[in-house]
C-alpha positions, 0 to 999 in steps of 0.5 A: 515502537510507539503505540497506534492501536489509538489511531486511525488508519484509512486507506482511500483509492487512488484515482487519476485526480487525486494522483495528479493533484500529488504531482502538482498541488499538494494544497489541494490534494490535502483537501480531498484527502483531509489530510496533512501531506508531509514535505517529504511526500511522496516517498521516493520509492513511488515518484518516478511511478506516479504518472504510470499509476495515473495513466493504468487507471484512466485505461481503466474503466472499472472501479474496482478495488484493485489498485492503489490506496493512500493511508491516511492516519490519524490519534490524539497526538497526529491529525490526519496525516498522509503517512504511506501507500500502497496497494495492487500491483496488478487486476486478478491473474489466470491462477487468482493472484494479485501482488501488493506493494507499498511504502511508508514515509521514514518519519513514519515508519516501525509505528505500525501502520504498513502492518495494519495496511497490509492486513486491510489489502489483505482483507479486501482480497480476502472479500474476492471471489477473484483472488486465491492467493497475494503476493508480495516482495521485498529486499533481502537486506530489508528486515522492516518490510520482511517484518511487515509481512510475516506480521500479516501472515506472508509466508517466505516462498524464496527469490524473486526474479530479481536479485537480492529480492525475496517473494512472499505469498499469503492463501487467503482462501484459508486465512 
């Protein structure tokens, strides 16, 4: 794993700008966001979800911290460089939970920077009144996204509703 306590890691909000600028001009989401945006953006995994994630914030009309982030990051070695997302998958529930999600691209990945931006979502819940408990999900036969959360203090709570998908919880209330 190459070391990135040196680095930077920012995780800036989406917006329903900033998202369209990811469908169709990466030149000037590279300005807004300050960033390199690499070739291979945005990670399959998210592509086909863009425009609903543009369209679920303009429904919106708060400006909460309940919704997706991008990760930004930066050290000696790397300018500031769009590396992965992730963030809400949906505003607090009736029983204070909200689930993450997220991604990295593969040239970025086991460098640490889904683990670091987890905790970050997990800080900002943490800083809700509105929020007791995150979830989050991931792949049985994915052992990096499985690390990722147990790194950040997910416990293994057994299958999802989909299969072959393991759900994982987090109490922040007494993180």
């Amino acid at each position: 794993m190459n070391d990135t306590h040196a680095s930077t890691l920012d995780l800036i909000p989406f917006t329903p700008a900033l998202i369209r600028m990811e469908i169709d001009n990466h030149a000037e989401l590279s300005m807004h966001l300050n960033a390199v945006i690499p070739p291979e953006w945005p990670p399959h995994e998210v592509r086909n979800l863009l425009d609903y994630f543009a369209h679920s914030l303009e429904e919106r009309s708060d400006d909460s911290c309940w919704r997706g982030y991008y990760w930004v990051a930066s050290s000696e070695e790397m300018p500031r460089t769009l590396v992965g997302s992730g963030g809400f998958k949906n505003l607090p529930d009736e029983a204070k939970s909200v689930e993450i999600g997220y991604g990295t691209l593969e040239i970025f990945r086991n460098r640490g920077f889904a683990t670091r931006a987890v905790k970050k979502l997990v800080e900002i819940a943490i800083l809700s009144t509105e929020v007791e408990i995150v979830i989050a999900e991931a792949l049985k036969s994915n052992a990096a996204s499985i690390h990722v959360l147990q790194k950040a203090g997910f416990m293994c709570i057994g299958n999802a509703d989909e299969e072959n998908t393991l759900r994982f919880r987090i109490d922040v209330r007494h993180h």
